[in-house]
N, C-alpha and C positions, 0 to 999 in steps of 0.2 A: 645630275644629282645622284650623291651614291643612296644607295637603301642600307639600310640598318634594320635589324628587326631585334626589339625590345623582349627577352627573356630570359629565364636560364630552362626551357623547355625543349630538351634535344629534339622531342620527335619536331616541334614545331620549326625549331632552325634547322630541321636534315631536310624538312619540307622544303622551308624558302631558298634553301641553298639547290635543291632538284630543280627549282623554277628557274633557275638562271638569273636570277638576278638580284642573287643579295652581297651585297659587299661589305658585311659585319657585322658583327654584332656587341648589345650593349646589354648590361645585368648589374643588377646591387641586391644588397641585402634583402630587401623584400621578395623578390622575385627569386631569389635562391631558397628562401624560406616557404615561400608558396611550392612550390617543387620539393620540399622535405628534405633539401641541404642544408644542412648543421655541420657545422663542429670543422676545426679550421682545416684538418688533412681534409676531409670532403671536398670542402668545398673548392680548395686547392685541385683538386685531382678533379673538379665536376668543371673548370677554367679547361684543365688540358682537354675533357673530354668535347667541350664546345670546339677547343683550334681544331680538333681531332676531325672535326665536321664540316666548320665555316671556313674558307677560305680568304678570307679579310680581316681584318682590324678587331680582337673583340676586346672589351674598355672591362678593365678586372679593379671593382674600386677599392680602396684604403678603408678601414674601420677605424685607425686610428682618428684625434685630431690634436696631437701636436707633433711639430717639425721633425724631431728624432725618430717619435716612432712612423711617423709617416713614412721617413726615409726610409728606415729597415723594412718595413711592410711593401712597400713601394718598390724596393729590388729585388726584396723577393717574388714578388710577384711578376714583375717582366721578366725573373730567371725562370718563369716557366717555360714560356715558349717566344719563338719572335717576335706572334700576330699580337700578343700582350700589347694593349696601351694604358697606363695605370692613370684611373681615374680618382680625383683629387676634388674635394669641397672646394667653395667658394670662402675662404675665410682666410684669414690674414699668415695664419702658417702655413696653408694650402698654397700662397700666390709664393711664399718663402721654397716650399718644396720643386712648386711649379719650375722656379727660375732653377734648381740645383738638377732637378731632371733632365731639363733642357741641356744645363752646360755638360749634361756627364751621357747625351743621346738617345735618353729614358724616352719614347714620346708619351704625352699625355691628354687628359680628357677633362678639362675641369667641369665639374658639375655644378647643379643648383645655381645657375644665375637664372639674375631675375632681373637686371637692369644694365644698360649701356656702361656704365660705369662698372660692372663688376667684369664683361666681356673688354672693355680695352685695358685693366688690369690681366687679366690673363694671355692677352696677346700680349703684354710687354714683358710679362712674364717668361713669354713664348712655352705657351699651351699650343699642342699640337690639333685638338679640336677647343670649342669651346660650346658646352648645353644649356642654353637660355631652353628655359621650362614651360612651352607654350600653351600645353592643355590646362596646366596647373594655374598660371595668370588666366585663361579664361573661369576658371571655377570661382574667380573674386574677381568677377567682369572687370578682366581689367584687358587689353588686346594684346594679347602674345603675340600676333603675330605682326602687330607692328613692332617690337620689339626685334624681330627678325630681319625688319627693314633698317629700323635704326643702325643696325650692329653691322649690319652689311655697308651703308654708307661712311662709316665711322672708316673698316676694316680697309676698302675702298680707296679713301682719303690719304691712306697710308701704309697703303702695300703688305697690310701684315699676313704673315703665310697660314694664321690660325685658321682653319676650315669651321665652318660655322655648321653645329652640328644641331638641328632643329629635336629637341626627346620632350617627352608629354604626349607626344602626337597621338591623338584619340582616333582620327577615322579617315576616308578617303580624301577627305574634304581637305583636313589638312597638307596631305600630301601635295595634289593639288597647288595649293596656297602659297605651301615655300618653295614651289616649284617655280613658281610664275615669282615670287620677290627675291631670290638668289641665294636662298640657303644652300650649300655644300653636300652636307649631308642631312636623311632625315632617320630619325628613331621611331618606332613605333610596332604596333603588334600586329603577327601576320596578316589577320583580318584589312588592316590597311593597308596590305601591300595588294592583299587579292582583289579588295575592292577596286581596281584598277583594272579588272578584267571586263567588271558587268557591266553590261549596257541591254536595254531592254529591244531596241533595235539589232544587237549580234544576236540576241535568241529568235527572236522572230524570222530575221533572217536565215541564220542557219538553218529556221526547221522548215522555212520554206523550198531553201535550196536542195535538202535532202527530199521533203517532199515531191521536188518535181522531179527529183533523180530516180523515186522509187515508181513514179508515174510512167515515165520512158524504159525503165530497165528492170519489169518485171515478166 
């Protein structure tokens, strides 16, 4: 499963990228704005500054929402850099631009689904990931993460090459989760990716091991 870490917070992606093990990155409007990116050359040049760091994939999304402007937003945006994947709503001019991206090599990231039916739309689309919203369906108890299973069996049944990119992820637990049901990729904020370190038995252990080190070799 590849990692994604969820931000536009360089120190925190120059961190997961020193760990070794992150394979891209995801950000929207929100997260650009909690970092005090405005105004559209920033935010532009705040895209390069992330390739500038992350070595994989990172999902630069569209503000627009209709067809036209999506398009122009949309190329411009992958004329930033390579690692650019432009990320595109779930909505009926989104699945329109989806299909025009595809045919012209653009890859893409459709966001905000929220049901099987909106992820085998965008595979036919041929979205190059697809982000069913999992923390978000748990907040109106509803199970994200079967959701996850569904789309993988759907995806499954018919070879689509869309990588199922699990984003919402709240904490270890879900890593975890779409790990063990076949998501692709997962999004989420460093703290999930580190929670993958702790275990209460690696500390005890270690302080043991040192302890008996400092017992024989003082």
């Amino acid at each position: 499963m590849k990692f994604f870490i969820d931000t536009a917070n360089l120190d925190q992606i120059r961190e997961a990228q020193d760990l070794g093990v992150l394979d891209g990155v995801t950000t929207n409007p929100s997260l650009m704005a909690k970092e005090g990116i405005t105004g559209r050359e920033n935010i532009l040049q705040h895209y390069k500054d992330i390739c500038a760091i992350a070595t994989g994939d990172v999902s630069a999304e569209v503000i627009s929402t209709t067809y036209d402007e999506m398009i122009k937003e949309g190329e411009e945006l992958a004329s930033l850099h390579e690692q650019i994947v432009v990320k595109v709503p779930m909505i009926k001019d989104g699945i329109k631009a989806i299909k025009y991206f595809s045919d012209k090599g653009i890859r893409t990231n459709c966001t905000l689904v929220f049901s099987c039916g909106q992820a085998l739309l965008a595979a036919k689309a041929g979205a190059t990931y697809v982000s069913p919203f999992i923390g978000r369906l748990d907040d109106i108890s509803t199970d994200g993460l079967n959701l996850i299973t569904e789309i993988r069996h759907i995806y499954d049944n018919y070879m689509f090459d869309t990588q199922i990119l699990a984003a919402s992820v709240r904490h270890t637990m879900h890593v975890i989760d779409c790990a063990k049901i076949g998501a692709d990729v997962m999004t989420g904020p460093l703290s999930s990716i580190e929670g993958l370190l702790r275990h209460p038995l690696t500390d005890s252990g270690l302080a043991k091991f040192l302890a008996d080190y400092e017992k024989g070799n003082k």
